[in-house]
C-alpha positions as a LaTeX table, in Angstrom:
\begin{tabular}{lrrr}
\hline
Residue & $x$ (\AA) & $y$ (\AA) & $z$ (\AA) \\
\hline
Unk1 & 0.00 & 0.00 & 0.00 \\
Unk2 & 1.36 & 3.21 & $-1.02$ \\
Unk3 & 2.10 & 5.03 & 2.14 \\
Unk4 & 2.20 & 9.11 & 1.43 \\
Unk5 & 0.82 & 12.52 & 1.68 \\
Unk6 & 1.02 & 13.37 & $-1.83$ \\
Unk7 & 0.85 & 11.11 & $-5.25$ \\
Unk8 & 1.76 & 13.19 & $-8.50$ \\
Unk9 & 1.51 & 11.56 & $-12.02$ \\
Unk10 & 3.17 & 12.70 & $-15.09$ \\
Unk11 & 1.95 & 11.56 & $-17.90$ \\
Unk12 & 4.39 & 11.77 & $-20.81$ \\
Unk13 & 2.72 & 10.89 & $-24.54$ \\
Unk14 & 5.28 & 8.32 & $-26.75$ \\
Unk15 & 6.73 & 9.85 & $-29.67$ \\
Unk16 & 4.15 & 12.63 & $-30.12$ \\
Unk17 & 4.24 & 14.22 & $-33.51$ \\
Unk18 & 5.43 & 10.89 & $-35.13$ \\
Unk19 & 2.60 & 8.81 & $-33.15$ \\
Unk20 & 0.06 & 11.70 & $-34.99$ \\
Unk21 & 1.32 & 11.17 & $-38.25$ \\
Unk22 & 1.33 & 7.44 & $-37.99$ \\
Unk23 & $-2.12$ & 7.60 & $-36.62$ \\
Unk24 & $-3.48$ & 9.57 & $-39.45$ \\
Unk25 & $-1.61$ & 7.20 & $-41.77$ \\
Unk26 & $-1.69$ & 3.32 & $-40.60$ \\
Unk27 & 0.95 & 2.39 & $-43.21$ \\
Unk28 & 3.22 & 4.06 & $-41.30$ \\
Unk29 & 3.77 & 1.83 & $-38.64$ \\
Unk30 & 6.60 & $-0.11$ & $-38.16$ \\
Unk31 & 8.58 & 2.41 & $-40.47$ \\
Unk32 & 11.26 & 5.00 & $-38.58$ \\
Unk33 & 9.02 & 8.04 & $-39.02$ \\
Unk34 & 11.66 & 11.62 & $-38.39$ \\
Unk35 & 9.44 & 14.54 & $-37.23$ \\
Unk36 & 11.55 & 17.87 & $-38.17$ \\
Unk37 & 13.03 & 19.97 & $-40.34$ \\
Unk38 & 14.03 & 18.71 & $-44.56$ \\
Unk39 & 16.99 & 16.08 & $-44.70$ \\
Unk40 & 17.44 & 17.67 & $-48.36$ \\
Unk41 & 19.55 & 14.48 & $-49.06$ \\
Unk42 & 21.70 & 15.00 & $-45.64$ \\
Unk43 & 22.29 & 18.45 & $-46.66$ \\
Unk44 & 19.65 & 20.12 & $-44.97$ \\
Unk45 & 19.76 & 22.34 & $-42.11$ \\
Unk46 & 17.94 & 22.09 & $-38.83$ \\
Unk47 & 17.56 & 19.07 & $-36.03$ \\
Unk48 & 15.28 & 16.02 & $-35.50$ \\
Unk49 & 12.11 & 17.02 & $-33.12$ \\
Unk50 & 11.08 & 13.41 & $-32.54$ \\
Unk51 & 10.99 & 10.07 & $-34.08$ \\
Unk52 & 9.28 & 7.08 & $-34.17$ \\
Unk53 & 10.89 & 3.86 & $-32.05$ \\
Unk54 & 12.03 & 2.07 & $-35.31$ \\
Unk55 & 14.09 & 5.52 & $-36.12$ \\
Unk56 & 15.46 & 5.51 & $-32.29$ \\
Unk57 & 16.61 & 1.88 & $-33.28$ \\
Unk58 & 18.83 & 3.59 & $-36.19$ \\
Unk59 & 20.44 & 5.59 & $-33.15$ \\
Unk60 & 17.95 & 8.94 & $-34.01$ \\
Unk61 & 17.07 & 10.85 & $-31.04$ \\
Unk62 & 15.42 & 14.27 & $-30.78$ \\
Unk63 & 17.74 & 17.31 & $-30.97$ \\
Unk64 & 19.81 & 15.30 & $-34.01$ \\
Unk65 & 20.87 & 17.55 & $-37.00$ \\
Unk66 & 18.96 & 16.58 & $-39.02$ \\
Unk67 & 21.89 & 15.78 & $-41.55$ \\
Unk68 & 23.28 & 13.22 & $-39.45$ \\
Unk69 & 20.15 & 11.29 & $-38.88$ \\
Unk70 & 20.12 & 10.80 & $-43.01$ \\
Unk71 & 23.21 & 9.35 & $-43.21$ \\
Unk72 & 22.40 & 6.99 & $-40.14$ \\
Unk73 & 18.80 & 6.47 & $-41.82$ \\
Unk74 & 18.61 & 7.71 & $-45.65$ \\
Unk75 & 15.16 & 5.31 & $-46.29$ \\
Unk76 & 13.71 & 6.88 & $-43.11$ \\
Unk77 & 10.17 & 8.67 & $-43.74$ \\
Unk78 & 10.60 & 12.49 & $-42.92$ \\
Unk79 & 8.23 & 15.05 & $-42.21$ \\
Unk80 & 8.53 & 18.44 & $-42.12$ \\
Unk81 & 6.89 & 19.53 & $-38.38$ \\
Unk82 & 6.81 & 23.42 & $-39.99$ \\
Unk83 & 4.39 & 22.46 & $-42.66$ \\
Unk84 & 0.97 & 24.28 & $-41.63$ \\
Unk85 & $-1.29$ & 20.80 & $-41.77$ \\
Unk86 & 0.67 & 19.36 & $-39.02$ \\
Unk87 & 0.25 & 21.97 & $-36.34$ \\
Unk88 & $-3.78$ & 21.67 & $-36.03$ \\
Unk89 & $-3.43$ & 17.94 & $-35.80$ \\
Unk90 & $-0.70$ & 18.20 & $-33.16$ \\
Unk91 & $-3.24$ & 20.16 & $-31.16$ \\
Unk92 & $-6.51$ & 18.82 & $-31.39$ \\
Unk93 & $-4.98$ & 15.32 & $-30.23$ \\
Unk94 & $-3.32$ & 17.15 & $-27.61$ \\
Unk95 & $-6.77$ & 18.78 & $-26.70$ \\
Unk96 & $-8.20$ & 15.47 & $-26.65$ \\
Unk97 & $-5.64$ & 13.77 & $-23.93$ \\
Unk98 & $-5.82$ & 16.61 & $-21.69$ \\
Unk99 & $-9.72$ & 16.09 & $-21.64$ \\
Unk100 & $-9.30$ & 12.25 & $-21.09$ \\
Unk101 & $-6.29$ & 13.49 & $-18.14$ \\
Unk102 & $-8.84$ & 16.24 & $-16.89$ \\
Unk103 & $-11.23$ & 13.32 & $-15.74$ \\
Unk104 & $-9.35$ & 11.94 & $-12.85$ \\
Unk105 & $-8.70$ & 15.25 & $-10.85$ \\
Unk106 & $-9.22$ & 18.25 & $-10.71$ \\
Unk107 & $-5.86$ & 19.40 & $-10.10$ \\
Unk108 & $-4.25$ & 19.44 & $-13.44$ \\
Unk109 & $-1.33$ & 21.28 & $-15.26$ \\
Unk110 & $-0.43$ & 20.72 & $-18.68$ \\
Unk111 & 3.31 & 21.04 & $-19.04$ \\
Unk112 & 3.06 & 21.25 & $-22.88$ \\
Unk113 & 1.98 & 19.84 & $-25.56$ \\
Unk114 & 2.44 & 16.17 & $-24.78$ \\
Unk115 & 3.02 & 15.83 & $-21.29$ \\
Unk116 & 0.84 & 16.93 & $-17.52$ \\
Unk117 & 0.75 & 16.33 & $-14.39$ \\
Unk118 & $-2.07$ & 15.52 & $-12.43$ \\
Unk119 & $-2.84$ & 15.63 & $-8.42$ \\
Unk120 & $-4.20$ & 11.93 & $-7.73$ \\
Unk121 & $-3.22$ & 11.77 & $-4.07$ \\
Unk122 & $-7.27$ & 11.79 & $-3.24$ \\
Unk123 & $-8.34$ & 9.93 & $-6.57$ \\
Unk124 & $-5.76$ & 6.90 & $-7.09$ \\
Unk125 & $-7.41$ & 4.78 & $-4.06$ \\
Unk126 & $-11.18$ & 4.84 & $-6.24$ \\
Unk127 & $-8.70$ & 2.42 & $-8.94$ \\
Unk128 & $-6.81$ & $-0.22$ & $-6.67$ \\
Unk129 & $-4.47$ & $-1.21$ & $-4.12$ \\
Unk130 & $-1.63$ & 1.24 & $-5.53$ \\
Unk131 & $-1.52$ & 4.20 & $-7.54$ \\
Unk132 & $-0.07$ & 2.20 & $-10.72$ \\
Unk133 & $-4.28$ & 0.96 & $-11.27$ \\
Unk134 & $-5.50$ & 4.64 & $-11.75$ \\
Unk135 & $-2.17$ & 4.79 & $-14.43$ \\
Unk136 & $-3.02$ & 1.57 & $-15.88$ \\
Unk137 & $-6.96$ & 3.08 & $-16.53$ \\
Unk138 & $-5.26$ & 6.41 & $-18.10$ \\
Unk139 & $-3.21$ & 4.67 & $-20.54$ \\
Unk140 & $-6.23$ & 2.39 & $-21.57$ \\
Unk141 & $-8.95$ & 5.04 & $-21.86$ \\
Unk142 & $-6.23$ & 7.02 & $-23.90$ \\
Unk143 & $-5.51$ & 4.03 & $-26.20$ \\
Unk144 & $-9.04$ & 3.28 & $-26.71$ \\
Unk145 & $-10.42$ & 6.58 & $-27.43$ \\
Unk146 & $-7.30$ & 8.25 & $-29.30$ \\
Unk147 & $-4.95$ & 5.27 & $-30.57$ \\
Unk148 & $-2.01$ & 7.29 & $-28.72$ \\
Unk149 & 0.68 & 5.71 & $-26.66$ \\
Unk150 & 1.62 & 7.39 & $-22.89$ \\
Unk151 & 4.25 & 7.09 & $-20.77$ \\
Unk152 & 3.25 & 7.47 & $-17.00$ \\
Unk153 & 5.69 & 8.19 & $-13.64$ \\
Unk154 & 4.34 & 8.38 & $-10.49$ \\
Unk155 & 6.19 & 9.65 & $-7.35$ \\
Unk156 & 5.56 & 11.91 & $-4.41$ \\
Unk157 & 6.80 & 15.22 & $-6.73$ \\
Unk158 & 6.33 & 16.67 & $-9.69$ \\
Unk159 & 10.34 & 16.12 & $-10.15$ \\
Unk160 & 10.74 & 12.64 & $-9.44$ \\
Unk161 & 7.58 & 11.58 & $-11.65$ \\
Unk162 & 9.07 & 12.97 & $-14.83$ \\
Unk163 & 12.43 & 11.35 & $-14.33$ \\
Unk164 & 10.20 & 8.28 & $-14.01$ \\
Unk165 & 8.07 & 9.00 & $-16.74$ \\
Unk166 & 10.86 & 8.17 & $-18.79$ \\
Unk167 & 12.19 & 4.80 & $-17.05$ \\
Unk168 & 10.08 & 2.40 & $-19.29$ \\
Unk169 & 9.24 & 3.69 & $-22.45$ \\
Unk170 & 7.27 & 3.43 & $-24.69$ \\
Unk171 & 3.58 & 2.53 & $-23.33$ \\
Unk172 & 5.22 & 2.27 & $-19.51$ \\
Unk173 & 4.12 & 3.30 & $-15.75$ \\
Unk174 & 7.22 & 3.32 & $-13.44$ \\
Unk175 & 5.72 & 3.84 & $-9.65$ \\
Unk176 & 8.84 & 5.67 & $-7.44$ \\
Unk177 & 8.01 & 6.10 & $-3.57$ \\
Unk178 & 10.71 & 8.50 & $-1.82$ \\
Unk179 & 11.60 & 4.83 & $-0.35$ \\
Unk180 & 12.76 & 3.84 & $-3.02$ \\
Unk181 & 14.59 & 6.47 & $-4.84$ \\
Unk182 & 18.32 & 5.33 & $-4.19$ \\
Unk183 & 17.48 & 1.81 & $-5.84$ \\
Unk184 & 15.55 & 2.93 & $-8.26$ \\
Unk185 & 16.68 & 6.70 & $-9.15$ \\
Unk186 & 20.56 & 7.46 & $-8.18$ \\
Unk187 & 21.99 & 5.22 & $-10.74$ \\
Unk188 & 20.51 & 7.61 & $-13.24$ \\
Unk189 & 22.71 & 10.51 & $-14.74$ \\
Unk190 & 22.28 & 13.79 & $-13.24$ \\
Unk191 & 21.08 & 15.15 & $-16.35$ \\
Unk192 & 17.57 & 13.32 & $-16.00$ \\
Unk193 & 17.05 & 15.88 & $-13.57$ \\
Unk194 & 14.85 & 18.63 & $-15.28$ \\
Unk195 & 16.96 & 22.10 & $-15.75$ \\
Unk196 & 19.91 & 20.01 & $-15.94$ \\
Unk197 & 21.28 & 20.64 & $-19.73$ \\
Unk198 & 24.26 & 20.05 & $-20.90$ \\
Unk199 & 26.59 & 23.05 & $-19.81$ \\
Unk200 & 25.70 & 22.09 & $-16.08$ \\
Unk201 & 25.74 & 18.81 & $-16.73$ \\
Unk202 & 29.55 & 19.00 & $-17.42$ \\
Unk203 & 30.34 & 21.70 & $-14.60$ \\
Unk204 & 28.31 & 19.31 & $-12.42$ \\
Unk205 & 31.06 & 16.25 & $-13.61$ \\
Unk206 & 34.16 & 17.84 & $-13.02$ \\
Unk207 & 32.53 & 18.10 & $-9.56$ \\
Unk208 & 32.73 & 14.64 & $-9.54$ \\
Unk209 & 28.60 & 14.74 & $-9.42$ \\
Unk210 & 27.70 & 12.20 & $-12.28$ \\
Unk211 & 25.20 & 10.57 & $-11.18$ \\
Unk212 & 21.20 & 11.40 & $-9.41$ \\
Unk213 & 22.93 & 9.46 & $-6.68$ \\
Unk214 & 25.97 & 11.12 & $-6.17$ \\
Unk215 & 24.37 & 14.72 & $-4.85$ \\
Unk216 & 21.55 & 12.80 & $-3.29$ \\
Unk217 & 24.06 & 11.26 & $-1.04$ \\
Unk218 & 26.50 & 13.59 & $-0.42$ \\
Unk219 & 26.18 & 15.75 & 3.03 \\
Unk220 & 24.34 & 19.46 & 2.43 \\
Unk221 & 27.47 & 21.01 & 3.79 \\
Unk222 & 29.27 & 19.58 & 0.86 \\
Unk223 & 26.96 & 20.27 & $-1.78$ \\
Unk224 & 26.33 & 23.98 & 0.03 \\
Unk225 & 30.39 & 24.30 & $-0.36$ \\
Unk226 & 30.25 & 23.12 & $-4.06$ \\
Unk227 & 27.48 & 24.48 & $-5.12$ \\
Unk228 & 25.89 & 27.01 & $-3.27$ \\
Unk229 & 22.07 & 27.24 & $-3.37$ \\
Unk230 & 21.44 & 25.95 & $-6.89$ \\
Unk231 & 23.10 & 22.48 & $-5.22$ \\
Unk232 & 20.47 & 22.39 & $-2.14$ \\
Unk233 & 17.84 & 22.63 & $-4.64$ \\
Unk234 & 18.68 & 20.04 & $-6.88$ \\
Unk235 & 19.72 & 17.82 & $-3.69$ \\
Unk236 & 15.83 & 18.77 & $-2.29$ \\
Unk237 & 14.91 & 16.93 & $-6.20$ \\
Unk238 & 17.52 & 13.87 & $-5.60$ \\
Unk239 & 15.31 & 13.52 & $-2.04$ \\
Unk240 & 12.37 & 13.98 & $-3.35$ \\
Unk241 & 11.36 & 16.98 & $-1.16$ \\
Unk242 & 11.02 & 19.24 & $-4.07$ \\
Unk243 & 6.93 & 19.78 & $-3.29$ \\
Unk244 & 5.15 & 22.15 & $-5.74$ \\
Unk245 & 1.98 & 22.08 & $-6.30$ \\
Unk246 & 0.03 & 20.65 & $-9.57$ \\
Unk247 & $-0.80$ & 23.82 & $-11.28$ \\
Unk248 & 1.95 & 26.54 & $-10.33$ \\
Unk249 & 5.12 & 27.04 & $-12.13$ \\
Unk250 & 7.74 & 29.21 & $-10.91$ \\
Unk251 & 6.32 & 32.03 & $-12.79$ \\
Unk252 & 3.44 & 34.93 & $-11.93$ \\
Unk253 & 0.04 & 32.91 & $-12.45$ \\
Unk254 & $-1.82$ & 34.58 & $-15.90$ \\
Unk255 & $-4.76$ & 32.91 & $-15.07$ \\
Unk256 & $-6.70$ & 30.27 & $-13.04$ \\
Unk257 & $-9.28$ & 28.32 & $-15.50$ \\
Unk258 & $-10.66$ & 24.59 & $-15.59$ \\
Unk259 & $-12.38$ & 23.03 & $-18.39$ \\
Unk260 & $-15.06$ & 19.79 & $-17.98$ \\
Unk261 & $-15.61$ & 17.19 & $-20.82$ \\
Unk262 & $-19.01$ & 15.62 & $-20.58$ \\
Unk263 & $-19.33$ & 11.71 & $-20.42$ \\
Unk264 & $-21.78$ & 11.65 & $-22.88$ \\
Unk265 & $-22.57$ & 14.84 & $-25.31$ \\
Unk266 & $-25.49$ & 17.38 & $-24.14$ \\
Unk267 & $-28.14$ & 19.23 & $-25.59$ \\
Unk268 & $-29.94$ & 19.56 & $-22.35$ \\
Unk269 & $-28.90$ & 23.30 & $-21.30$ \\
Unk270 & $-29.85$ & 22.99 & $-17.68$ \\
Unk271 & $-26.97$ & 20.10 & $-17.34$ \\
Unk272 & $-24.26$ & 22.85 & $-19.16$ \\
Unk273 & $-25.44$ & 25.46 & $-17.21$ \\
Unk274 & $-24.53$ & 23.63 & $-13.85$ \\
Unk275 & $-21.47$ & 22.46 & $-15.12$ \\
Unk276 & $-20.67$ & 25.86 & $-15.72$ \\
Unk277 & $-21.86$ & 26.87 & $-12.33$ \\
Unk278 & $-19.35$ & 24.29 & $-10.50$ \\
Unk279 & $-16.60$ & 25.30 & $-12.62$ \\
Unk280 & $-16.91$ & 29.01 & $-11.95$ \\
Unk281 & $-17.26$ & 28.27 & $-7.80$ \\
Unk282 & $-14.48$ & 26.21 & $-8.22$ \\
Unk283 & $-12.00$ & 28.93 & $-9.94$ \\
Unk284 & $-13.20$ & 31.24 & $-7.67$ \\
Unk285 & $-12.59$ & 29.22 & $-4.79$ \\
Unk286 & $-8.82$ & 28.99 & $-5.96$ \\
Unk287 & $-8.56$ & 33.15 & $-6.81$ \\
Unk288 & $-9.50$ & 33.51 & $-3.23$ \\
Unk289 & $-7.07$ & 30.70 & $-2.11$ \\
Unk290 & $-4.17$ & 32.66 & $-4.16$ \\
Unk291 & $-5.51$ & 36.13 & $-2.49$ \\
Unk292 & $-6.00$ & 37.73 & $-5.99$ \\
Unk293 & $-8.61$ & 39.75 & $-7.93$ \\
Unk294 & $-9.30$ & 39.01 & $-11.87$ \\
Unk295 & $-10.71$ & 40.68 & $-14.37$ \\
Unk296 & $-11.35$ & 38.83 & $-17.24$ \\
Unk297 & $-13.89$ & 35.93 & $-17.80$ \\
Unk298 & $-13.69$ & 33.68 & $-20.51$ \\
Unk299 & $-15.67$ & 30.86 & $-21.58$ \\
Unk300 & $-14.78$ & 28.16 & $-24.35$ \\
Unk301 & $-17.64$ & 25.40 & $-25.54$ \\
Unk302 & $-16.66$ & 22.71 & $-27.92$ \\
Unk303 & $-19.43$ & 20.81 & $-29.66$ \\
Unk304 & $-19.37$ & 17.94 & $-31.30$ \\
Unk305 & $-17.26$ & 17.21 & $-34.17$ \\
Unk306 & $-14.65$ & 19.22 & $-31.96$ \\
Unk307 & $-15.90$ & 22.66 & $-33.17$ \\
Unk308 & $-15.00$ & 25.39 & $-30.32$ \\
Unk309 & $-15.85$ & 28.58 & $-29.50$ \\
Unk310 & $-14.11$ & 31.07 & $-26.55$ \\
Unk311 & $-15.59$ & 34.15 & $-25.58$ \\
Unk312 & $-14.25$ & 36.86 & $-22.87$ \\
Unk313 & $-15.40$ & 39.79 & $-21.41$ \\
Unk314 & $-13.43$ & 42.48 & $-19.42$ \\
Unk315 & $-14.90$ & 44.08 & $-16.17$ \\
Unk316 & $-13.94$ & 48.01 & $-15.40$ \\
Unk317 & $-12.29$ & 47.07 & $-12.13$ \\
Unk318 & $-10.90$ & 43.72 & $-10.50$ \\
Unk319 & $-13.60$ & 41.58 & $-8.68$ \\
Unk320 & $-13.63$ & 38.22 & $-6.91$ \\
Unk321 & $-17.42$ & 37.06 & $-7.09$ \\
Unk322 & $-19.10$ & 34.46 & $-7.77$ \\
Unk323 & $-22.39$ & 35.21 & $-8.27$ \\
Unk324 & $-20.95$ & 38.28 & $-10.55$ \\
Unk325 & $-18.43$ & 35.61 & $-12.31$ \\
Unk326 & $-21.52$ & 33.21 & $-12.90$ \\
Unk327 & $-24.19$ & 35.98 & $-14.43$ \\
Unk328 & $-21.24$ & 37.06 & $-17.10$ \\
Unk329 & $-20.38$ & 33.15 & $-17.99$ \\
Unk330 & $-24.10$ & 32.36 & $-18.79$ \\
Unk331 & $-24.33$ & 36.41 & $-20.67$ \\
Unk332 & $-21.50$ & 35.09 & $-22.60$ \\
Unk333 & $-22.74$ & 31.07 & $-23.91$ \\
Unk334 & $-26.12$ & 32.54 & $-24.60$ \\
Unk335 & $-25.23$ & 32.93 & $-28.38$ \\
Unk336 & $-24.34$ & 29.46 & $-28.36$ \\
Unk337 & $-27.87$ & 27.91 & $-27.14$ \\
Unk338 & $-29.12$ & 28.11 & $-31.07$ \\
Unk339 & $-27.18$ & 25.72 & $-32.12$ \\
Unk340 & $-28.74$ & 21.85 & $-32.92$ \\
Unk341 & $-25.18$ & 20.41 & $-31.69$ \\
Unk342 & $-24.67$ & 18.81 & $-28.73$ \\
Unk343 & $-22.40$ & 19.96 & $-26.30$ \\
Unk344 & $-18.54$ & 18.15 & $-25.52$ \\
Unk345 & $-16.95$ & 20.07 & $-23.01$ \\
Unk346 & $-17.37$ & 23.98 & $-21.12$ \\
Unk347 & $-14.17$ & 25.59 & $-19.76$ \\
Unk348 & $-14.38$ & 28.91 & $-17.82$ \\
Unk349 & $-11.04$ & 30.90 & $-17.58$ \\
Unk350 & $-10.28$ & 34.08 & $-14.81$ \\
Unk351 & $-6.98$ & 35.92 & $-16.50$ \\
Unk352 & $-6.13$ & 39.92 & $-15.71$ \\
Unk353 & $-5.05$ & 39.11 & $-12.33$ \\
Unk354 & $-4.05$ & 41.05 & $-9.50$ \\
Unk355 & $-2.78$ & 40.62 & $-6.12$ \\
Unk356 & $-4.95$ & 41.99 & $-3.28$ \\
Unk357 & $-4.41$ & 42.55 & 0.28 \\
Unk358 & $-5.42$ & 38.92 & 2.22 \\
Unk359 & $-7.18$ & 40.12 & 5.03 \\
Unk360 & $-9.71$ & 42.32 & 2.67 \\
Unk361 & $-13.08$ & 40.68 & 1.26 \\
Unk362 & $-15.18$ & 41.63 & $-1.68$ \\
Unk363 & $-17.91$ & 42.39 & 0.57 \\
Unk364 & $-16.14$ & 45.05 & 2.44 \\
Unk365 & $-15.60$ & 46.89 & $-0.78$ \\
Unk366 & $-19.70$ & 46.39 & $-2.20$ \\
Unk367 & $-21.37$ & 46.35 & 1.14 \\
\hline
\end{tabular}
């Protein structure tokens, strides 16, 4: 039984813009498919953005010039990533895996455009005895419903589950408790630690710090000697104490938004309108958690068939209400309630946010 306070999940998708393309065309498989810039006959310019597994097996990896992967693969199948028609498909499968992710928690942050992380620590025990069950049901409702391949690493941070996202790919869920970190972790290079590239990579190894291991072990006073501060914070990765929260990055928050996708498709307005309800006392729940005022709403709809719509409106002055929030959402999808389609998902967004004072209410200001 998995024995912790938190349980984060990064969910990594295989191969991305190669595992598009190959969707989209079945003949594709089993050929090394090279996502990036023209080969022009191992003249070209420009590096590899990803590849299929049969190209990895030709030693191709991402960041390749792309020259080099043509003489190490001349019969590969190359596609150009910059040609408009890819970029739309790239997204609306992305679109469509964070709505699957989006289902098991609420607290969600998409990293990019094929990876998230996801809060399970009060979801996982609804799947099974450990938290690899609720991964096992993420990478089959994925498969099923989109054909796409995810990698999946759970651990107690954010930091430790994408090192382990990447421990068994493709198609694998690597579970790392803080117990197990030096057996399963410190063998690793110390470049597998995220913001590790490769000039600190090498100032790191003339350290004599090669290896995950190797700062997670050695004394803070050592590392604090070496290193300074940037050393205690990667040691707080290596020990998996680096806690941050699903949802905030190290930079100012823009906005707070969450978006619902509905199990079946709705043209029953009553059931939208209370979805919208519950997501805009939810986002406002979390703006007065973070002690700030917005003011912008936005709402986005998709229909079936994937056709979406956003729409925003901007207040004269910075509010936190819900009531207030909830009048301007339902204002704003009344354009919408024409249409014959049924309804796939609602999203309500707060952006133009400011800071406010903690110990002042709304109420004190309107009452």
């Amino acid at each position: 039984m998995w024995n912790s306070t938190s349980v984060i999940a990064h969910i990594d998708l295989d191969c991305f813009f190669a595992s598009v393309h190959i969707k989209n065309n079945p003949f594709l498989e089993g050929f090394p498919v090279i996502i990036g810039s023209d080969p022009k006959q191992g003249k070209g310019r420009g590096v590899i953005s990803t590849c299929s597994y049969p190209a990895r097996n030709f030693g191709l990896h991402s960041a390749m010039p792309i020259s080099k992967a043509f003489q190490l693969c001349p019969n590969g199948v190359y596609i150009c990533s910059w040609k408009k028609i890819s970029f739309p498909q790239y997204n609306e499968e992305s679109d469509r895996v964070m709505e699957i992710l989006q289902r098991y928690t609420d607290k969600f942050q998409k990293a990019g455009i094929d990876e998230a992380y996801l809060d399970i620590t009060h979801n996982w025990k609804q799947y099974g005895d450990s938290p690899k069950a609720i991964a096992e049901e993420i990478q089959k409702k994925i498969k099923e419903e989109l054909s796409l391949s995810v990698s999946i690493g759970i651990a107690e941070t954010k930091s430790i589950a994408k090192i382990a996202s990447d421990l068994h790919k493709p198609n694998g869920i690597s579970v790392v408790h803080n117990s197990e970190l030096e057996k399963k972790l410190y063998h690793l290079s110390i470049r597998k630690i995220i913001g590790v590239g490769k000039k600190t990579e090498k100032q790191l190894n003339k350290l004599g710090i090669m290896t995950i291991g190797d700062i997670g072990l050695m004394s803070r006073e050592r590392v604090y000697t070496l290193l300074g501060d940037h050393g205690l914070y990667l040691k707080k990765i290596a020990l998996g104490k680096n806690h941050k929260e699903v949802g905030i990055s190290g930079t100012k928050r823009k906005s707070i938004s969450s978006e619902r996708t509905f199990g079946t498709d709705q043209n029953d307005w009553q059931i939208v309108n209370n979805m919208i309800q519950d997501i805009v006392s939810k986002i406002t729940k979390q703006l007065e958690k973070r002690s700030l005022l917005a003011k912008t709403i936005s709402i986005k709809i998709r229909f079936e068939g994937y056709i979406t719509y956003t729409r925003s409106y901007s207040y004269s002055s910075y509010l936190i209400d819900e009531p207030t929030f909830f009048n301007q959402a339902m204002r704003l999808l009344d354009e919408f309630r024409v249409s014959t389609k049924k309804v796939r998902l609602v999203g309500v967004r707060l952006s133009g946010l400011k800071s406010r004072k903690r110990q002042l209410s709304l109420y004190s200001f309107i009452n």
